[in-house]
ROGU-496748 format. One record per residue (C-alpha): residue in one letter; x, y, z. Coordinates in nm, 3 decimals, decimal comma, always signed. Example, Ala and Ser with C-alpha at 12.3 -4.5 7.8 and 13.67 -1.06 7.14 Angstrom:
[atom "a" [+1,230 -0,450 +0,780]] [atom "s" [+1,367 -0,106 +0,714]] 
//
This chain:
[atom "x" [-6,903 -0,113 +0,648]] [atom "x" [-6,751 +0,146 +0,878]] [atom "x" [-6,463 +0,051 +0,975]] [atom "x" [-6,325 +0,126 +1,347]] [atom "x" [-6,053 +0,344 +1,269]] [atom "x" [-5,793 +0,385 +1,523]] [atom "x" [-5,671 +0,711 +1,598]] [atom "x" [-5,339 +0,873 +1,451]] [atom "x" [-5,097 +0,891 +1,696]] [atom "x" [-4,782 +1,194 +1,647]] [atom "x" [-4,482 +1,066 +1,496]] [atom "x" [-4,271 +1,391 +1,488]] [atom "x" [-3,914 +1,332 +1,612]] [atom "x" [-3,937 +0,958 +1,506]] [atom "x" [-3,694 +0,991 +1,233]] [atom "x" [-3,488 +1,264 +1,407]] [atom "x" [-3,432 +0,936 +1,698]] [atom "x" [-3,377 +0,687 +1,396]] [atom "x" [-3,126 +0,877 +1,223]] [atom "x" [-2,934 +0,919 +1,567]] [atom "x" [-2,978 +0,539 +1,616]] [atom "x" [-2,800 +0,479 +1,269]] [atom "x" [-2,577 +0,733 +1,265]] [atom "x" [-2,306 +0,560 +1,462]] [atom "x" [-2,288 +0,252 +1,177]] [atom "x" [-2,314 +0,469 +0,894]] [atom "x" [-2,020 +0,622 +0,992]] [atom "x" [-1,868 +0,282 +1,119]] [atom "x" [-1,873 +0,213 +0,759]] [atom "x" [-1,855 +0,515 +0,568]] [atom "x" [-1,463 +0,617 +0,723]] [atom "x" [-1,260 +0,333 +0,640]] [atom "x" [-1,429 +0,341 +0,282]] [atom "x" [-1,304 +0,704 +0,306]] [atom "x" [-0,975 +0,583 +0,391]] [atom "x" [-0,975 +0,275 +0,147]] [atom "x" [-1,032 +0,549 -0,119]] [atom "x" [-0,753 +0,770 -0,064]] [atom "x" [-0,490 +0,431 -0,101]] [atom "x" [-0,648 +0,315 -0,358]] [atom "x" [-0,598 +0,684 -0,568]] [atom "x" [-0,196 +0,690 -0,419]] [atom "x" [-0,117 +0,310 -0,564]] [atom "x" [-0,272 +0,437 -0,868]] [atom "x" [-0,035 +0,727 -0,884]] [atom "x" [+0,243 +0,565 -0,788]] [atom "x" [+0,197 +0,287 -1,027]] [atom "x" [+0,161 +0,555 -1,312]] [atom "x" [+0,461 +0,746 -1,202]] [atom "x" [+0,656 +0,472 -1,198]] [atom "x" [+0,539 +0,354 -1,523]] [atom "x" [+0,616 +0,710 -1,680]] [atom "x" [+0,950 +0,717 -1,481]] [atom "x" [+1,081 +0,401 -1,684]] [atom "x" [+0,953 +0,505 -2,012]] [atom "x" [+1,151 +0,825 -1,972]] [atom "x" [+1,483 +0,685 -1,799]] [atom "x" [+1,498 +0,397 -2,101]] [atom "x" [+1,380 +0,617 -2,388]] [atom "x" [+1,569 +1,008 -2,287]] [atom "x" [+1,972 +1,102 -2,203]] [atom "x" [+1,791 +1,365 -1,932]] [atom "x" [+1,990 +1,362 -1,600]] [atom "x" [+1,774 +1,136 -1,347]] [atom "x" [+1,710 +1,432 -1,103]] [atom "x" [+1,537 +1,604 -1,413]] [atom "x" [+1,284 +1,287 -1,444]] [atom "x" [+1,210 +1,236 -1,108]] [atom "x" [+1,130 +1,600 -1,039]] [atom "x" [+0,925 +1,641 -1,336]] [atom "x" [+0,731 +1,307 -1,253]] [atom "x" [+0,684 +1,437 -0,865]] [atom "x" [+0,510 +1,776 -1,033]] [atom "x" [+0,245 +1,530 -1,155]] [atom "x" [+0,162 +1,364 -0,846]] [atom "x" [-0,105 +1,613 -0,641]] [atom "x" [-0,268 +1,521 -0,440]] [atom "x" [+0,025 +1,330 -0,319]] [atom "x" [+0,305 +1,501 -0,131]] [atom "x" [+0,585 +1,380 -0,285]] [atom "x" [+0,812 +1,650 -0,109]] [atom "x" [+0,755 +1,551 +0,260]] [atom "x" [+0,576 +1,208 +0,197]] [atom "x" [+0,742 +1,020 -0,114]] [atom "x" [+1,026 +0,872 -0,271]] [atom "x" [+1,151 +0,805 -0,606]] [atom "x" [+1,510 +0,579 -0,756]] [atom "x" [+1,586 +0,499 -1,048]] [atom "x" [+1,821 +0,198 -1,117]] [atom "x" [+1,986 +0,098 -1,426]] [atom "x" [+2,068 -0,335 -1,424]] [atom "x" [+2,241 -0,510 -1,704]] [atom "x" [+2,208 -0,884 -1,723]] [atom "x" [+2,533 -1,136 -1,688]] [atom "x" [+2,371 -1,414 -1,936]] [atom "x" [+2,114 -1,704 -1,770]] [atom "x" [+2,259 -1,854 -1,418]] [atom "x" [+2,444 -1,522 -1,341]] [atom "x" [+2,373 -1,231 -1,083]] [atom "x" [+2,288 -0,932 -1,257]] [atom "x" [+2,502 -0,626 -1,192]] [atom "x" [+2,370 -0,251 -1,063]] [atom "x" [+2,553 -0,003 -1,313]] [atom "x" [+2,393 +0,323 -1,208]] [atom "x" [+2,139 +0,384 -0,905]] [atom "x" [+1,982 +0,726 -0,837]] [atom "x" [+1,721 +0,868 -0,596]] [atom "x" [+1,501 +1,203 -0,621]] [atom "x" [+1,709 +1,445 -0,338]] [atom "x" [+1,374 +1,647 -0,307]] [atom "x" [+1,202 +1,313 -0,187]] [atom "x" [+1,161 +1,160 +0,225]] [atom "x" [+1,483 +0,952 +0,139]] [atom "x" [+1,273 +0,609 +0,209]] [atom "x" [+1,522 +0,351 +0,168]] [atom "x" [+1,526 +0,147 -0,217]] [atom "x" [+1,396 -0,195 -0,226]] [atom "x" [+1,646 -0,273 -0,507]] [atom "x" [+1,948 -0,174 -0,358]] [atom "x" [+2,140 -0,054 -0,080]] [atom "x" [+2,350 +0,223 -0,068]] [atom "x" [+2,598 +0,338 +0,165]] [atom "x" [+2,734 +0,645 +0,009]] [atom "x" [+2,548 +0,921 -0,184]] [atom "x" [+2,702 +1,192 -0,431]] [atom "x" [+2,693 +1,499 -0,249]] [atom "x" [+2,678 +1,707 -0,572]] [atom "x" [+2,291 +1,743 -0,601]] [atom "x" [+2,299 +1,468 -0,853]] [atom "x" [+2,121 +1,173 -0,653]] [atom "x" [+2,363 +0,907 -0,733]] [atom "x" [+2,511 +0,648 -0,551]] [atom "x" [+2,868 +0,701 -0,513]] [atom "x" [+2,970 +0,357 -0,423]] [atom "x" [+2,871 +0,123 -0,685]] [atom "x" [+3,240 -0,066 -0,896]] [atom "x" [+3,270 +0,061 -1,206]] [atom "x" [+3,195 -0,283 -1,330]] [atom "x" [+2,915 -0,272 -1,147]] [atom "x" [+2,759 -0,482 -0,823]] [atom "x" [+2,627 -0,815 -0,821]] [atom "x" [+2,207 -0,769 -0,733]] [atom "x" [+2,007 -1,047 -0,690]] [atom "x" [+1,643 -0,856 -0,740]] [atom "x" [+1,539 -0,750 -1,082]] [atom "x" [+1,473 -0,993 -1,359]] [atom "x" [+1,742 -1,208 -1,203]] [atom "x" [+1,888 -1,457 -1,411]] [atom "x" [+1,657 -1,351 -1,682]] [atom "x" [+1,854 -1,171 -1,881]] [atom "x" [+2,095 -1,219 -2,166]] [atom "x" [+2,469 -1,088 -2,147]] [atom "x" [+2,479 -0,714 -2,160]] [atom "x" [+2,148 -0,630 -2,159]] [atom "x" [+1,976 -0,336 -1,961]] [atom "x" [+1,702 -0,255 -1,836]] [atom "x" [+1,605 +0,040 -1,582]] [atom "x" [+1,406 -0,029 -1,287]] [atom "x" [+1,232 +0,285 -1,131]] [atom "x" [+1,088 +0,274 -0,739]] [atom "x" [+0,823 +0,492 -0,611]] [atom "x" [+0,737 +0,494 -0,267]] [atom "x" [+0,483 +0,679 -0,052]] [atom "x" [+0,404 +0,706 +0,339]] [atom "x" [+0,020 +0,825 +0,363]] [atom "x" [-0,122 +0,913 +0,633]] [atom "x" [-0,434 +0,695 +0,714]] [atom "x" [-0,682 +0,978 +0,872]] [atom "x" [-0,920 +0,646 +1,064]] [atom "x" [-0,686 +0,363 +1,096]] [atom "x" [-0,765 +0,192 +1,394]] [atom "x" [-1,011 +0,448 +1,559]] [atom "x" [-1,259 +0,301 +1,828]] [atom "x" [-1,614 +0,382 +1,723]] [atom "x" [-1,804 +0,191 +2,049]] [atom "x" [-1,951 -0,109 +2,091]] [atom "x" [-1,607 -0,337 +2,074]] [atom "x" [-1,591 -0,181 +1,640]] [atom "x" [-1,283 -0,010 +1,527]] [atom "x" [-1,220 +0,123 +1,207]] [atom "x" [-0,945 -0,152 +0,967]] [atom "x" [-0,603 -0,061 +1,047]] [atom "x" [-0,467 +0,029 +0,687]] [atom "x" [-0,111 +0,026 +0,579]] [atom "x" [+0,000 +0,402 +0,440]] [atom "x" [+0,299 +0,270 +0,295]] [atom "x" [+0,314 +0,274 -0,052]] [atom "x" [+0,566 +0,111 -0,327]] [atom "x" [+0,562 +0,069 -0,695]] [atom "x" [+0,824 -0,093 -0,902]] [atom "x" [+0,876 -0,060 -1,247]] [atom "x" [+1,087 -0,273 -1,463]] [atom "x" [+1,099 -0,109 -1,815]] 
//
């Protein structure tokens, strides 16, 4: 009932050589999850700023600049100074069939000055206020927000956040033919409030 039994051969270093060997696709997946994480947290931000930033441009008389500032102090561990936008846009409806018009359009003068999604502006206030200058009294014809959706005279305020992230591991070449997902850092939420 003895059994042969073989003898123990050393095994130090074995892990050591295994971690090494594993190391490579840990990290291979580990980075853009990294990565994935950090957009994932802006959007989230952005979507809540831009949330808030509608609630208070619909519900308070404060000037625009005073919103947008206040919202931008929320944002860490965004950048909002060198990395993000904000406008703010105020639409009233021409009745079903008809363009709606832009009455008022303002964006954050602290911000990167990415361009608006909602409208165009050629010509900015140059008083501090944010505002653009060259929008008809009557207002412009827009073909974006709600269009054709709303009844004669009403208004509704659409506010724009936007965000350029920088993506640490986009497109990095880990070996073997693998590189890391090449993620988009540019960032936009609309609210329509």
């Amino acid at each position: 009932m003895n059994a042969c039994k073989l003898p123990i051969r050393r095994q130090k270093g074995v892990a050591a050589v295994e971690f090494a060997l594993v190391l490579p696709f840990l990290l291979m997946l580990a980075v853009p999850v990294f990565d994935l994480a950090r957009i994932v947290q802006g959007d989230m931000i952005l979507t809540n700023l831009s949330r808030e930033g509608a609630n208070l441009a619909s519900r308070s008389s404060q000037d625009p600049q005073t919103i947008m500032t206040a919202l931008a102090m929320t944002t860490p561990p965004l950048d909002m100074a060198n990395n993000g936008s904000m406008y703010i846009s105020k639409i009233m409806g021409n009745g079903p069939g008809k363009s709606n018009v832009i009455l008022e359009h303002y964006r954050w003068t602290k911000g990167a000055q990415q361009p608006s999604r909602v409208w165009t502006c050629n010509s900015w206030a140059t008083d501090g206020s944010g505002k653009c200058s060259n929008i008809p009294s009557a207002g412009s014809a827009i073909n974006d927000a709600m269009s054709n959706q709303l009844a004669d005279g009403e208004v509704i305020y659409v506010v724009e956040t936007l965000y350029r992230s920088t993506i640490l591991f986009a497109g990095m070449n880990l070996g073997f033919g693998a590189k890391t997902p090449q993620l988009s850092g540019n960032l936009y939420a609309k609210t329509i409030f």
